[in-house]
C-alpha positions in Angstrom: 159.9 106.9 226.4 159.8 103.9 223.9 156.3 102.5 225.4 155.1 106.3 224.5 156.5 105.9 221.1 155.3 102.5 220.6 151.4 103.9 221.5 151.8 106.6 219.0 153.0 104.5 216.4 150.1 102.2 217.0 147.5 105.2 217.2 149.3 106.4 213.9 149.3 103.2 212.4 145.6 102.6 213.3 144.5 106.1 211.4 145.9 104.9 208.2 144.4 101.3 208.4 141.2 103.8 209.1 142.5 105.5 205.7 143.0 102.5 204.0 139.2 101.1 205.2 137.3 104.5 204.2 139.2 104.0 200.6 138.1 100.7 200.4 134.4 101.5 201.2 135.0 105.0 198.9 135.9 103.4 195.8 133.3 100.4 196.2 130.5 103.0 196.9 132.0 104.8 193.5 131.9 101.8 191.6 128.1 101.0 192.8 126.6 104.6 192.4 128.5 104.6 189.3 127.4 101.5 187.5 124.2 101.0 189.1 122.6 105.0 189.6 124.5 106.3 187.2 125.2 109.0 189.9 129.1 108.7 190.8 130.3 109.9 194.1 132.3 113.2 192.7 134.3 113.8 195.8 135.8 110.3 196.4 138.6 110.6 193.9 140.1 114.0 195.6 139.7 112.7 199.0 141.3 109.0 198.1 144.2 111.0 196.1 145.2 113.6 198.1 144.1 112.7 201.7 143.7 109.1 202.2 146.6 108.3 200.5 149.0 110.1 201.7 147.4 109.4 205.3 147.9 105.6 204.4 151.4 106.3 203.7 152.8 108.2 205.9 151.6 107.6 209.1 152.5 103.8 208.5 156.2 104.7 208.2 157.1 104.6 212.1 155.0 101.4 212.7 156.7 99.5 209.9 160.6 100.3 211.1 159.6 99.2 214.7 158.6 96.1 212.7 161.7 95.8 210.6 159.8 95.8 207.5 162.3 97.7 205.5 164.7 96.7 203.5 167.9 95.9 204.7 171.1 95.6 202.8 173.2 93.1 204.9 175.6 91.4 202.6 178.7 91.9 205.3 176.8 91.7 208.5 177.9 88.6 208.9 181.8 89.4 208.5 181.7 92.3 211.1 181.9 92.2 215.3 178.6 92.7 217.1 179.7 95.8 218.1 180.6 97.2 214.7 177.1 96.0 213.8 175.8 98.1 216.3 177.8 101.4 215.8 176.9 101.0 212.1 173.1 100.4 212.7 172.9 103.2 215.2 174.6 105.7 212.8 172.4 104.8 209.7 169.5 105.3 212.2 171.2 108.7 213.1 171.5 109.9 209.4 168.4 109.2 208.1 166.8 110.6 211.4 168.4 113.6 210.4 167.3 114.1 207.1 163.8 113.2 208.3 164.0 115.9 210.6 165.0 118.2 207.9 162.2 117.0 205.3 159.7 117.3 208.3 160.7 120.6 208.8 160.6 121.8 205.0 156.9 120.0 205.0 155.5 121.4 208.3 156.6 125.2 206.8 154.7 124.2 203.6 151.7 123.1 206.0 151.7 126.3 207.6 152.4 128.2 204.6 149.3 126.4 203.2 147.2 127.2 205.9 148.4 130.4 206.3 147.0 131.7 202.8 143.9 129.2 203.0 144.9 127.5 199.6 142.5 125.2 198.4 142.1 122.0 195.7 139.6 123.2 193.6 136.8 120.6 192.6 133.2 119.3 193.6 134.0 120.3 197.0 137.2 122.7 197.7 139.7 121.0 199.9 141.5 122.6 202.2 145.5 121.9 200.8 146.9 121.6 204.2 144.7 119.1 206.0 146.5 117.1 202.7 150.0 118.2 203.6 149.7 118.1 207.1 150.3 113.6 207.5 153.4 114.1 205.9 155.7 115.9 208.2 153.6 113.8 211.2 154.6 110.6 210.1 158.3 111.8 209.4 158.3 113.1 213.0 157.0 110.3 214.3 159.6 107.9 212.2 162.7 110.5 212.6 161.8 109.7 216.8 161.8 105.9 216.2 165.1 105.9 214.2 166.8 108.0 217.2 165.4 105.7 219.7 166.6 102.6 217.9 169.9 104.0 217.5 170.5 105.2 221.2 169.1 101.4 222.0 172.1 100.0 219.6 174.8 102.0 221.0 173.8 101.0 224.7 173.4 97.5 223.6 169.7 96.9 224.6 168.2 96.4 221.3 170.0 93.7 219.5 171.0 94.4 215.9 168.1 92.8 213.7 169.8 89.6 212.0 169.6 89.0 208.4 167.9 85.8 207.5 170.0 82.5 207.3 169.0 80.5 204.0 166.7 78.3 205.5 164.4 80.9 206.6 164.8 82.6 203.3 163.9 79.6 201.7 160.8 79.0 204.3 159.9 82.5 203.1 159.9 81.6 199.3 157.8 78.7 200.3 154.8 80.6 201.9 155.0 82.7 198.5 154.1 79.7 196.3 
């Protein structure tokens, strides 16, 4: 199951570096038509706004907590057992699961409820609401699964419990910064 999860989060991640190109190329072909025709693109700032961005966001999640890219508060790990470590990690993974599976839930009825009565954005070009609304309860999904596959891999033991960093690689860290 976690090699499937790993290939979603990889084929979720890749859509928002997709998001985060088309964006890029967006605003730069704004900025060009802009100064140069004087004949802006009118629907760029409605699509970067309410569709690329949240795509960017949200469908990053999963990828960056199998990367351990969040921030951790660890200033007792190092006084507690292994296994404490672990019971602790996998019920932290547990609870927020949870409450991502509520919040994906609550979003994926506003999707519907969206599509459901056809609401639009109203602009250049009327956007369909839910195609906006519809990345968010996908990338909770897809995170909630992640967090309750880590912590079933903590309790059994065969994921170890990330590590914070000692002060040398804190320090090599502050280094790269500079």
């Amino acid at each position: 199951m976690s090699r499937y999860l790993k290939l979603l989060e990889q084929s979720l991640a890749a859509i928002a570096v997709a998001a985060v190109l088309a964006m890029m190329l967006l605003v730069s072909l704004d900025v060009i038509a802009r100064y140069l025709f004087k004949a802006p693109l009118t629907f760029q700032y409605n699509l970067t706004e309410d569709y690329l961005m949240v795509i960017m966001v949200a469908l990053a999640l999963p990828w960056a907590e199998r990367r351990g890219v969040f921030i951790r508060l660890t200033p007792f790990h190092r006084f507690m057992s292994p296994a404490v470590r672990r019971c602790l990690y996998a019920f932290n993974n547990l609870l927020v699961a949870l409450m991502l599976l509520a919040m994906t839930w609550y979003a994926g009825e506003r999707v519907w409820t969206d599509w459901q009565e056809q609401r639009v954005i109203f602009g250049v070009i009327d956007w369909p609401v839910w195609l906006s609304h519809v990345w968010v309860p996908t990338g909770t999904l897809a995170l909630s699964l992640r967090l309750l596959t880590n912590a079933c891999l903590y309790l059994l033991g065969v994921t170890p419990v990330p590590s914070p960093p000692s002060l040398d690689e804190m320090q090599q860290g502050g280094e790269a910064l500079r």
